[in-house]
C-alpha positions in Angstrom: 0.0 0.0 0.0 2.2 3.0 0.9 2.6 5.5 -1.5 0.7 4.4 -3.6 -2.8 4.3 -2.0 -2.0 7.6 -1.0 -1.4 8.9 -4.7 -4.8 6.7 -5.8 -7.0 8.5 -2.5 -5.4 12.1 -4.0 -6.5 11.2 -7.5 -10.1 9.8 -6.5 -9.9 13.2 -4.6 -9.7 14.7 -7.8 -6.0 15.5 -7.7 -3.5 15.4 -10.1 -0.2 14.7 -8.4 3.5 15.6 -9.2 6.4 13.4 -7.8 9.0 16.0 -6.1 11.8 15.2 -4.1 12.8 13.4 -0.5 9.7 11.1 -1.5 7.3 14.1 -1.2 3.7 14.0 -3.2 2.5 17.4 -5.1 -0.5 19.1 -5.6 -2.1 22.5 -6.2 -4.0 23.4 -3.4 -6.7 25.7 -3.0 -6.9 26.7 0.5 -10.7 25.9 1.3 -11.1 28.2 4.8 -9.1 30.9 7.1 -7.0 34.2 6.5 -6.0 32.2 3.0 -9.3 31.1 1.7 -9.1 31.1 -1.7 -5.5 31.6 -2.4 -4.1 28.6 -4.3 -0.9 27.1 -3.5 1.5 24.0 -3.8 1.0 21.9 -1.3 3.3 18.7 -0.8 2.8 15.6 1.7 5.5 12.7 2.2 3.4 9.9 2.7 5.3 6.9 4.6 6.1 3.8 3.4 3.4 2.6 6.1 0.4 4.6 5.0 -2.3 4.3 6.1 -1.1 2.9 9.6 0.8 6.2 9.8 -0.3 9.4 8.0 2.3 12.1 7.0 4.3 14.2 8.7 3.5 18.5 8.3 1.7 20.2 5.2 5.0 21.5 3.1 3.5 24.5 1.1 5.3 27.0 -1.5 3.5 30.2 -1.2 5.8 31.8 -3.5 3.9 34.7 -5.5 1.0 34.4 -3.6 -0.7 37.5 -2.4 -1.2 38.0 1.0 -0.2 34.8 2.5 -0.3 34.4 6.4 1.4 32.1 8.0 1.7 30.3 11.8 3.7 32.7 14.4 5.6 29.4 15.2 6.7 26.1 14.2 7.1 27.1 10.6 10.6 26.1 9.1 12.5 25.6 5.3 11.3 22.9 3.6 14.0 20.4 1.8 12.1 21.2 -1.1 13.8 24.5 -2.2 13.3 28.4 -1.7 10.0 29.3 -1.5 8.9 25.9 0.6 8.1 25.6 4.0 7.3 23.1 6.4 4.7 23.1 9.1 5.3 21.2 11.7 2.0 19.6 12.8 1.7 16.1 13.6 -2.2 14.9 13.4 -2.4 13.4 16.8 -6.1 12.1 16.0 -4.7 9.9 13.1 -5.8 6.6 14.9 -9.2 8.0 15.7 -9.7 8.3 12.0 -10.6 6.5 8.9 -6.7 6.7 8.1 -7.1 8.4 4.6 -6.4 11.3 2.6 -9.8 12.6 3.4 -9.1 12.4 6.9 -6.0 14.3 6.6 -7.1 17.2 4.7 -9.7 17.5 7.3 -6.6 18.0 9.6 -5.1 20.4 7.3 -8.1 21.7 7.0 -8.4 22.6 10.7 -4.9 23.9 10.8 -5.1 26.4 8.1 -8.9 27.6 10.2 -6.9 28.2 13.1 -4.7 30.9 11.4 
């Protein structure tokens, strides 16, 4: 399963994905609520090998060229990825509570970009 289950739930999601680097999945992401509803970014997850037992670590986003964009006060750092990446780190806590999907982590996301 792995990586790929997690590429097939982004797809049935509607998703088309790009293969970046370090093992990371990406997509452009329109930010569905908070201070950067609307905007659309790229948005890159590194599912684990594991998935869905595990789900991935922090959103990685490249905001570059994006009007306006607000970010977390803390907890916010480079991303491998390049200039113009950055990591969040937040761990989903709730994972086990959860269907273990790609739905139910963009319902975390989700609730991380409302809290901004």
């Amino acid at each position: 399963m792995g990586r790929t289950e997690f590429i097939e739930q982004l797809k049935a999601l509607g998703y088309s994905t790009q293969e970046l680097s370090h093992g990371m999945i990406g997509i452009k992401y329109i930010v569905p609520v908070g201070k950067n509803s609307g905007k659309s970014v790229e948005l890159a997850l590194q599912p684990p090998g594991d998935f869905p037992m595990n789900c991935p670590p922090g959103p990685h986003f490249n905001s570059s060229g994006v009007s306006g964009w607000i970010e977390p006060n803390r907890n916010i750092h480079a991303s491998p990825l390049g200039a113009g990446w950055r990591y969040w780190s937040r761990p989903f806590p709730d994972w086990n509570r959860t269907q273990k999907t790609v739905k139910s982590y963009f319902a975390h996301l989700k609730n991380l970009l409302a809290s901004i």
